[in-house]
C-alpha positions as CSV (number, residue, x, y, z in Angstrom):
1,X,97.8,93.1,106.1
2,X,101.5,94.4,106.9
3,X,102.9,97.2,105.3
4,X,106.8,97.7,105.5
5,X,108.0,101.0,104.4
6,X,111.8,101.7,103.9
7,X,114.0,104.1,102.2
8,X,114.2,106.7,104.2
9,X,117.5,109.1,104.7
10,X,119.0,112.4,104.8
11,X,119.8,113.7,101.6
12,X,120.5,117.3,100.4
13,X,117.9,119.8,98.6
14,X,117.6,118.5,94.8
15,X,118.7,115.3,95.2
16,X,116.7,112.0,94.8
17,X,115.7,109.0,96.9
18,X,113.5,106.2,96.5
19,X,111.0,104.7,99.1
20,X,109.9,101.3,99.6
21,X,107.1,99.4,100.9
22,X,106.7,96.0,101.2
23,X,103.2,94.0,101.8
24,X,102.4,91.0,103.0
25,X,98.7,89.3,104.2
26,X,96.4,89.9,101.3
27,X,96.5,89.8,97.5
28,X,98.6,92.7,97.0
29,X,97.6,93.4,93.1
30,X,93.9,93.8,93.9
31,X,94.0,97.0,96.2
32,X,95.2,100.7,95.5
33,X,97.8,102.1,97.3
34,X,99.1,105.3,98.7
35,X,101.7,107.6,100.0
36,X,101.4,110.3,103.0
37,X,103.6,112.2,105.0
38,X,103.6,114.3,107.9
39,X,106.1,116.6,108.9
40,X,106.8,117.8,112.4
41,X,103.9,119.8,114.0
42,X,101.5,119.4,110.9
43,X,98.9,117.3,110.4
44,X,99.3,113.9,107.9
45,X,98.8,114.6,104.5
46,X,97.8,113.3,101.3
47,X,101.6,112.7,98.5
48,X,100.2,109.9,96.1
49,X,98.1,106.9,95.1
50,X,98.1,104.4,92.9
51,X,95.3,101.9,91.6
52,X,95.1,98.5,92.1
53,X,95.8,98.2,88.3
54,X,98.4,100.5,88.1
55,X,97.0,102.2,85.4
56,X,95.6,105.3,87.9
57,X,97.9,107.8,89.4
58,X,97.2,110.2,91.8
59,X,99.3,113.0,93.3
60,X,98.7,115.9,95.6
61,X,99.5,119.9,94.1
62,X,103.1,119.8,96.5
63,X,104.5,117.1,94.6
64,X,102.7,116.4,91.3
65,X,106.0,116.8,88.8
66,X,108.8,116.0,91.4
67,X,107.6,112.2,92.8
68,X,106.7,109.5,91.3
69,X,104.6,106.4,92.5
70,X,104.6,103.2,90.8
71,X,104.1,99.5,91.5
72,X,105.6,95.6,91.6
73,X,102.6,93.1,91.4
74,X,105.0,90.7,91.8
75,X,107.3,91.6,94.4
76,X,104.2,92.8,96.2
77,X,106.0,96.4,96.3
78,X,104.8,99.7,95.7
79,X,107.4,102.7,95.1
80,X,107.8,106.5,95.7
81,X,110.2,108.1,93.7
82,X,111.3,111.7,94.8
83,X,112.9,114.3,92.7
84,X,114.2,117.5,93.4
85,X,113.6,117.2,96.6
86,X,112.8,120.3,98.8
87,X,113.0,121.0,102.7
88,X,109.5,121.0,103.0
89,X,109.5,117.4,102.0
90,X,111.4,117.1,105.4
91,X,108.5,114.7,107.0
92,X,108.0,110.7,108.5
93,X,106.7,108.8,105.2
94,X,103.8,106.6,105.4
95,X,102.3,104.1,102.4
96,X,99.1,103.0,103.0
97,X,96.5,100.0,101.6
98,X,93.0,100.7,100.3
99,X,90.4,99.1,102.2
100,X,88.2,98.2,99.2
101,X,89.2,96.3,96.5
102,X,89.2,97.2,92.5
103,X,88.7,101.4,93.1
104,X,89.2,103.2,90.3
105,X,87.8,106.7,91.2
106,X,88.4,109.7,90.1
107,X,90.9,110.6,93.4
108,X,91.7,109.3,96.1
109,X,91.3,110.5,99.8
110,X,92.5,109.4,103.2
111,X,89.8,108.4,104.1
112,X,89.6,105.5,101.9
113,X,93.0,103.3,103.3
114,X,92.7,101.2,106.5
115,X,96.3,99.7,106.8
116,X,99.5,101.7,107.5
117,X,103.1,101.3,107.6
118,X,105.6,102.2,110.5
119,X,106.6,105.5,108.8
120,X,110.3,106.1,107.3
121,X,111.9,109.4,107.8
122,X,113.0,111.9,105.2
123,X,114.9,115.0,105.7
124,X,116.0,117.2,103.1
125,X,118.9,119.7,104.0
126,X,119.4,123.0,102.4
């Protein structure tokens, strides 16, 4: 599986921007999906995960209220939306494939993906 994350930029502290991620290699409705970051001298973290059915969202304390993850079955796509952005979101973004098929627990942990994008960067300025 390929993962193809985009959407990165600078933008300025309460503004918006949406990331991207684009996969390719397996049947892309069948597996949850996720979001992590990790900012410059911090370990990667947990932002947000969605189910394979979309119907399951998951989101870390940080950013639950501010981001938004959603889902394309068809253009094989799943989405992080980012509101009100902060300079702590300043970090490299990474999406992320389950490894297992059809999970629907009750969170989701890092643990549990096995594929990984390239990383976009998002900087927040104050």
């Amino acid at each position: 599986v390929q993962l193809q994350a985009s959407g990165g930029g600078l933008v300025t502290a309460g503004g918006s921007l949406r990331l991207s991620c684009a996969v390719s290699g397996r049947t892309f409705s069948n597996y949850g999906m996720g979001w992590f970051r990790q900012a410059p001298g911090k370990e990667r973290e947990f932002v947000a995960a969605i189910s394979w059915s979309g119907r399951s969202t998951y989101y870390s304390d940080s950013v639950k209220g501010r981001f938004t993850i959603s889902r394309d079955n068809a253009k094989k796509t799943v989405y992080l939306q980012m509101g009100s952005l902060k300079p702590e979101d300043t970090a490299v973004y990474y999406c992320a494939a389950d490894k297992s098929p059809f999970y629907s627990g009750s969170s989701y942990y890092e643990s549990r993906f096995g594929s990984w994008g390239q990383g976009t960067l998002v900087t927040v300025s104050s």
